[in-house]
N, C-alpha and C positions, 0 to 999 in steps of 0.2 A: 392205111385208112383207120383202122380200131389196132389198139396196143394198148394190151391187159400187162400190167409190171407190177406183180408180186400180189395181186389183189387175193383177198378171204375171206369168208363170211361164218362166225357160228351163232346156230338160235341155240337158245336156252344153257350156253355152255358146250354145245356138242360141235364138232367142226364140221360145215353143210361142203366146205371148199377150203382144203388147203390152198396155202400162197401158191401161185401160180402164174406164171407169164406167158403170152399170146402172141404173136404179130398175126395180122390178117393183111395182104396187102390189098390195094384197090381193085376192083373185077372179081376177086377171089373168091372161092365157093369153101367155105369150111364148114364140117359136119360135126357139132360134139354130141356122143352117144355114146352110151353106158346103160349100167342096170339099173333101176328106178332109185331114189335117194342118191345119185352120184351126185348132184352137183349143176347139171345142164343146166337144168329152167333156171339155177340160181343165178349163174353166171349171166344169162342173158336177161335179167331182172336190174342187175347191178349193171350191166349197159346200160340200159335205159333209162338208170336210177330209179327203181320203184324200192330197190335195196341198196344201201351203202356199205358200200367194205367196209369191214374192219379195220384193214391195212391195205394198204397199195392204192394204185392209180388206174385208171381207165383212161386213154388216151384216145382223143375223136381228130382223126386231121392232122395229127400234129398237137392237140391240145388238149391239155386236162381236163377233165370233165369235175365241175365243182357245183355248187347251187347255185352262181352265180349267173354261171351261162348254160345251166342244164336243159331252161326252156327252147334257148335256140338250139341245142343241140336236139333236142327231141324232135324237130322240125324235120332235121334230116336223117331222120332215122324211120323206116317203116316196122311197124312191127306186127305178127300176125300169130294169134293165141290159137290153141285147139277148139274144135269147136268156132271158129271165129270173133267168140266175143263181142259180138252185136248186140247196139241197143236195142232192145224190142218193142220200145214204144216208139223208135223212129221206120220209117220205110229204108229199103235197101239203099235209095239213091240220097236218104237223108245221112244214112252213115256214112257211106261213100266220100259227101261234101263236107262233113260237120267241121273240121277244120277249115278249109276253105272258103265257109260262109263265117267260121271265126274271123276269118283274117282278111275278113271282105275284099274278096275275089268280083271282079266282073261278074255276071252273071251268065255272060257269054260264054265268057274264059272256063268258066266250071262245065259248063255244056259242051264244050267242046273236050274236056279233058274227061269228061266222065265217057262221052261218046271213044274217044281214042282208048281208055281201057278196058269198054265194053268188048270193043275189038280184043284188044289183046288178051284178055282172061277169056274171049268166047261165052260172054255172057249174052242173052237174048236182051234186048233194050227193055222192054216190055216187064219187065221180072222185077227193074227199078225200083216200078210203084208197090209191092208187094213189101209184107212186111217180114222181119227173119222167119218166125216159125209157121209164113205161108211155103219157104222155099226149104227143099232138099239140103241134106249137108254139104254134099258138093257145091250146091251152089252158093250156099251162104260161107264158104271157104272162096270161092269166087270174088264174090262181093270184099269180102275181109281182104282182100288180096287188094282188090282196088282201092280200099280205103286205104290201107298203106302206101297206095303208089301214088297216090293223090296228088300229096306235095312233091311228088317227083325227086323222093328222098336216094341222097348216097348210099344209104346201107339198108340193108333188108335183115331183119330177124323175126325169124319163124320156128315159136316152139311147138313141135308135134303138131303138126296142124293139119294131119291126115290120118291123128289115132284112133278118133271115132268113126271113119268112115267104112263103107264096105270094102271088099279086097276090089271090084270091078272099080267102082268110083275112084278109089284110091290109087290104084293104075293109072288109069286117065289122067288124072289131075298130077302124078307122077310126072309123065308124059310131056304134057302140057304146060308144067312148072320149070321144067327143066329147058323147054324151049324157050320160055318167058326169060329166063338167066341169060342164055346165050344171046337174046333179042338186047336186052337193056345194060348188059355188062356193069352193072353195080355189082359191090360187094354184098356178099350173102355169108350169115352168118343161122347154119339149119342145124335144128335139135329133132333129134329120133332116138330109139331104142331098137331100131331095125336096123342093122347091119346089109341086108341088102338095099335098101332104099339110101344109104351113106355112099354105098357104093354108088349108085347109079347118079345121085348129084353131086359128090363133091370132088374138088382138087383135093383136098387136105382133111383126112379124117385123124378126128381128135380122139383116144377112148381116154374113157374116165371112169373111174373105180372112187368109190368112196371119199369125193372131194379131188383127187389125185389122176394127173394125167399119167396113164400107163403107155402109152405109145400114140406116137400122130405121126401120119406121112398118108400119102396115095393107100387104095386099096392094095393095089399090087406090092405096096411096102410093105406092109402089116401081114400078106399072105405069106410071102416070099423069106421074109425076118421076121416073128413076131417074137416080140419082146420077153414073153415068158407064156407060162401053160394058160392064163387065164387070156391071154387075149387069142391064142388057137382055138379055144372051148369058144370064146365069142364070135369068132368066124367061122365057124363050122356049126355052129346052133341052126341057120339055116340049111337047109337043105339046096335051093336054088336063090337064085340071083335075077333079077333083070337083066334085060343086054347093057354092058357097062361101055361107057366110053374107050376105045382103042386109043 
């Protein structure tokens, strides 16, 4: 579904991401995490095209991702920022739709689909009308969540989007997120700097070090092999784990 081939980015001269190649297949859960300045958010910017590589391709489907078809590709892409990135001069249920009243949707058709991911995110209907900074971060992580699923997008990327919350909250939503995956089997492509939270959502954890992928496979890969001293100090910086997938 996404295939990154040989893509890079540097500001000001400095490399944010060496060249680098990806596969992600369809349904697939991939986690990129590392220490802050590695590279994540950039990577998943340059999906989206808010940054253009220097060099290499992104590939969506099968197909390269250029200006020309970036709009429709943006279409099927969900994407869901820290903090959720809500407008706040619209209500919960205005960000929710703003696409879909872009693309003049039925009005039916929107009420019924915001109804179906209220369900699914466990959002209270009622909370809609309210505007972001009437609602909890949890729940306007909620809302961001169903704005992305709106258009009923193939891929899902989510940078850090539980680093401001509390540790309870952020459980939950852990919890809850991860049901949400196995529920809609789109591809997911999650950014963290927590090593236990990589473990608990993904097939395929990515680590990155200063631009550079130092090792990717399962958790139990990474444990069992790791690559060199810096990715054992990375899995052991935690102390505990959530319960991980068997």
């Amino acid at each position: 579904m996404l295939v990154l081939q040989d893509i890079s980015k540097n500001f000001n001269g400095k490399p944010a991401v060496h060249p680098l190649s990806l596969d992600m297949e369809a349904g697939s859960k991939t986690v990129l995490i590392g220490p802050s300045g590695c590279g994540k958010s950039t990577i998943l910017r340059m999906i989206i095209g808010l940054v253009q590589p220097d060099s290499g391709t992104v590939f969506f489907d099968g197909t390269a991702v250029v200006m020309q078809n970036l709009a429709s590709v943006r279409r099927r892409i969900g994407y869901v920022i820290q903090d959720g990135g809500l407008f706040p001069h619209m209500t919960a249920g205005q960000n929710i739709t703003v696409m879909a009243r872009y693309l003049r949707w039925y009005r039916s058709r929107i009420d019924e689909r915001v109804a179906e991911l209220a369900r699914l995110v466990k959002l209270e209907p009622e909370l809609l009308a309210r505007y972001p900074a009437e609602l909890s971060g949890g729940q306007r992580q909620r809302v961001s969540l169903m704005r992305a699923l709106m258009l009923d997008p193939e891929v899902l990327l989510l940078d850090e989007p539980f680093a401001a919350l509390d540790p309870l909250i952020r459980f939950e939503l852990q919890h809850d997120l991860r049901e949400i995956f196995r529920t809609l089997g789109k591809t997911v492509l999650f950014v963290t700097h927590d090593m236990a939270e990589a473990a608990f959502i993904a097939d395929t954890i990515v680590l990155l070090r200063e631009g550079r992928v130092v090792q990717q496979g399962s958790y139990r890969d990474l444990q069992a092999q790791p690559a060199g001293e810096f990715v054992s100090r990375f899995l052991h910086a935690r102390l505990s784990l959530p319960e991980t997938r068997t």
